[in-house]
DRENDO-765595 format. One record per atom (N, C-alpha, C): z, y, x. Coordinates in steps of 0.05 Angstrom, whole numbers, plus 5000, padded with zeros to 4 digits. Layout:
ZYX...
//
This chain:
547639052025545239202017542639042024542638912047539138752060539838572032542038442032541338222017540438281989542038541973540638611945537538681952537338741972533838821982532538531977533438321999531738161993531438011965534038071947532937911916532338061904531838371906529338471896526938391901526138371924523138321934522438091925524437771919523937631918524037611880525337791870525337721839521537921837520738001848518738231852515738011848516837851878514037631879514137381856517037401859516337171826515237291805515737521801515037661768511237621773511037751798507637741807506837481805507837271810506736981812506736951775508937031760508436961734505837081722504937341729502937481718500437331732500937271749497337121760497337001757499836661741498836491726498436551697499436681687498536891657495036921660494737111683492037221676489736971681490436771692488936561700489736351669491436271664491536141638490136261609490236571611488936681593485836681597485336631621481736631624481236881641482637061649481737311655480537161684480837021697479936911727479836651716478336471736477636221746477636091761477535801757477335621782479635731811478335791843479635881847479836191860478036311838477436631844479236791834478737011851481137271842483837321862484637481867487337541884489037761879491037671872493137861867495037931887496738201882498538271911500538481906502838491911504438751908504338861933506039101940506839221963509939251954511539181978514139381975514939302001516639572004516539612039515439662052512039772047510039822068509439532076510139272058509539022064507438852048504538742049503738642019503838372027505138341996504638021994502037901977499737731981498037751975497337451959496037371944495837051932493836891961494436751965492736461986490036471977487936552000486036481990484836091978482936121963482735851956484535751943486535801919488635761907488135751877487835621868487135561831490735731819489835951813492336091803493536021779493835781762495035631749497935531762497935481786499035261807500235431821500735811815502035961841504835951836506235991863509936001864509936271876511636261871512636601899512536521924513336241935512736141957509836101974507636161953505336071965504236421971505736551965504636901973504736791999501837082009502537042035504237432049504737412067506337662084504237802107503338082093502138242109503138492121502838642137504038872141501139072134500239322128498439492130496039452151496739392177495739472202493539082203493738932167492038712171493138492184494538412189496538222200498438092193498137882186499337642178502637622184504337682167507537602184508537402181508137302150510137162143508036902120508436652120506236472096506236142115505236002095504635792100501235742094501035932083496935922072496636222081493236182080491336412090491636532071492136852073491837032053489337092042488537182022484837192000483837352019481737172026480037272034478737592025479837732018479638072000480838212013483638082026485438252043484038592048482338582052480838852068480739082043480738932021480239051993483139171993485839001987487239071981489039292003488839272025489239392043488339702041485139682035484939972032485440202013486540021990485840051963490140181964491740011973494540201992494540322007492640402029492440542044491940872038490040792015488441032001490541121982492441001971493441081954496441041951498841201958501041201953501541111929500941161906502741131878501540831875499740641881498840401882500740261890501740021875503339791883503239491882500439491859500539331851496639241842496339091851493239051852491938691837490138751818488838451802486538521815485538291829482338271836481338041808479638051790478837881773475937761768476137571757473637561746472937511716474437661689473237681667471337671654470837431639468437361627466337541618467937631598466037921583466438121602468038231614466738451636464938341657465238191668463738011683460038121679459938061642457338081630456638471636457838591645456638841651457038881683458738661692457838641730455338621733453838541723451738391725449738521716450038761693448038831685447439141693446239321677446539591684448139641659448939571645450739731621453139791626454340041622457140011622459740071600461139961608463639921587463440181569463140091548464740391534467040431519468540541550472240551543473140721508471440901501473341021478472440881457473240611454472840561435475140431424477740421434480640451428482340571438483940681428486440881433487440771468487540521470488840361483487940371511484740271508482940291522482840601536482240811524482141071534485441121542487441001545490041041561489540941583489740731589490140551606487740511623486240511620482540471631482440821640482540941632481041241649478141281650477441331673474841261684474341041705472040881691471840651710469440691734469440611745468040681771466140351779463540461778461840211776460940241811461540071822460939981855458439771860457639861875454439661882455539451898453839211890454639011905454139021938457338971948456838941979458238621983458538502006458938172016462238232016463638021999465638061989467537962015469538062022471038062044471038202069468038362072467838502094468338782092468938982111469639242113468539352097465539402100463039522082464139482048465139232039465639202010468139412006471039332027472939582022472339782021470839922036470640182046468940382013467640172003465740311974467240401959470540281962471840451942473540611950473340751973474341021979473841201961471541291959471141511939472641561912471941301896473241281868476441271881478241161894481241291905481641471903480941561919481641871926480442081894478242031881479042211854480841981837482741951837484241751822483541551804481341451807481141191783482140871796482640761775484740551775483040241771480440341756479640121752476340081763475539871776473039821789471139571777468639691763467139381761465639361786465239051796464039021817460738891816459639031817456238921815455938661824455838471808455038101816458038091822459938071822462338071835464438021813465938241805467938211791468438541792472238511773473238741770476138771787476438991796479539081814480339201791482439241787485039411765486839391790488539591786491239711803493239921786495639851794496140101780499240101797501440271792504440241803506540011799505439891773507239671772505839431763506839181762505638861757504238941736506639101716505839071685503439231683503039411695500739671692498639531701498839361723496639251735494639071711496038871699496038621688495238761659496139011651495339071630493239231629491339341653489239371656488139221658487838971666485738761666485538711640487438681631486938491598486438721574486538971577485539051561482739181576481539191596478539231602477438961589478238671591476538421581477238561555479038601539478038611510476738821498476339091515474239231505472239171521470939021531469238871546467738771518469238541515468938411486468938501459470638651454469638821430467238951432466339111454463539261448462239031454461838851471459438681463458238521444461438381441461138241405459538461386460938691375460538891371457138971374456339001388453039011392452238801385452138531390451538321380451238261360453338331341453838381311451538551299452738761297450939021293447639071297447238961326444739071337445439371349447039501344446639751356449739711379449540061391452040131411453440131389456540061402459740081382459440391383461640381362460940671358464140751372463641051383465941081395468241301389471241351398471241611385470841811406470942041392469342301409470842351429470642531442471642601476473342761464472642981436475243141430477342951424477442801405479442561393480342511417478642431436479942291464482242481479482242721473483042921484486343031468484843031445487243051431488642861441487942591439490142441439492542371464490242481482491342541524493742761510492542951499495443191498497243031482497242871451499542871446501242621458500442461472502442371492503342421518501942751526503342851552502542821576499342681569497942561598496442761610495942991597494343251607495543461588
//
């Protein structure tokens, strides 16, 4: 049984190493920003800080326990650690966490505008409500601690003022598929305005609603 345990965990951190060179080959991150991490076991494995995520193995995760402490690695875990830590701590059904930095969302880190999710079916699944966080100094307590609030009422996804975006969700795939569909309705409404001159147009909160009931989400 340890041993089917351990080639779970370890088919677990490979699948995660494939998705953070995915989201880094696709553009969703850069250079060598962003950090990715599962939990299993009450254990997170987290990406090396300073690591061009093109270049990740399962070998280069590093091994944390909850309590911030290093078990198991050959490299320093991302400097965010404090992020991801609280962001499991706060939340049981959380397993799986993208810290990013997305071009086109990026362009509403930065500004006062924000995303406007219903403007695909897709988008209003998976996105929810996003929760816009003021810029605090990235790595210290004070930055973790801003997203207590948005935890605890359940939202999944965070833009970060001058910073970037967090997505989380229960599994790799939920994680990874929040990131990449926030950059493309990122991009669609901005192109979208660009085009136009005006806001994209969106569908309504009833439509939005309908569509929560007929797949069972409310």
């Amino acid at each position: 049984m340890k041993e089917e345990n351990k080639l779970d965990k370890l088919d677990k951190i490979e699948k995660l190493s494939r998705y953070t060179k995915l989201a880094w080959d696709r553009g969703l991150t850069e250079s060598t920003s962003g950090n990715m991490s599962i939990r299993i076991d009450n254990k997170i494995y987290t990406t090396p800080t300073f690591f061009v995520k093109h270049f990740i193995t399962k070998d280069d995760f590093v091994e944390l326990n909850l309590n911030k402490e290093k078990i198991k690695g050959d490299l320093e875990p991302s400097s965010e650690y404090k992020m991801h830590l609280k962001i499991y701590n706060e939340r049981k059904d959380i397993n799986c966490i993208f810290h990013a930095h997305p071009k086109w969302s990026m362009m509403y880190s930065v500004t006062s505008k924000k995303i406007p999710i219903r403007i695909l079916p897709e988008s209003i699944v998976l996105l929810g409500e996003i929760v816009y966080l003021p810029y605090k100094m990235p790595g210290t307590d004070e930055f973790a601690d801003v997203f207590t609030e948005g935890l605890r009422n359940g939202s999944n996804v965070f833009v970060l003022a001058n910073h970037g975006v967090t997505v989380c969700a229960k599994t790799i795939e939920g994680a990874y598929a929040r990131l990449e569909t926030l950059e493309t309705c990122s991009y669609v409404s901005a192109v979208a305005g660009m085009f136009s001159g005006k806001e994209p147009i969106q569908i309504s909160k009833d439509e939005a609603s309908k569509f929560f009931r007929k797949l069972h989400m409310k």
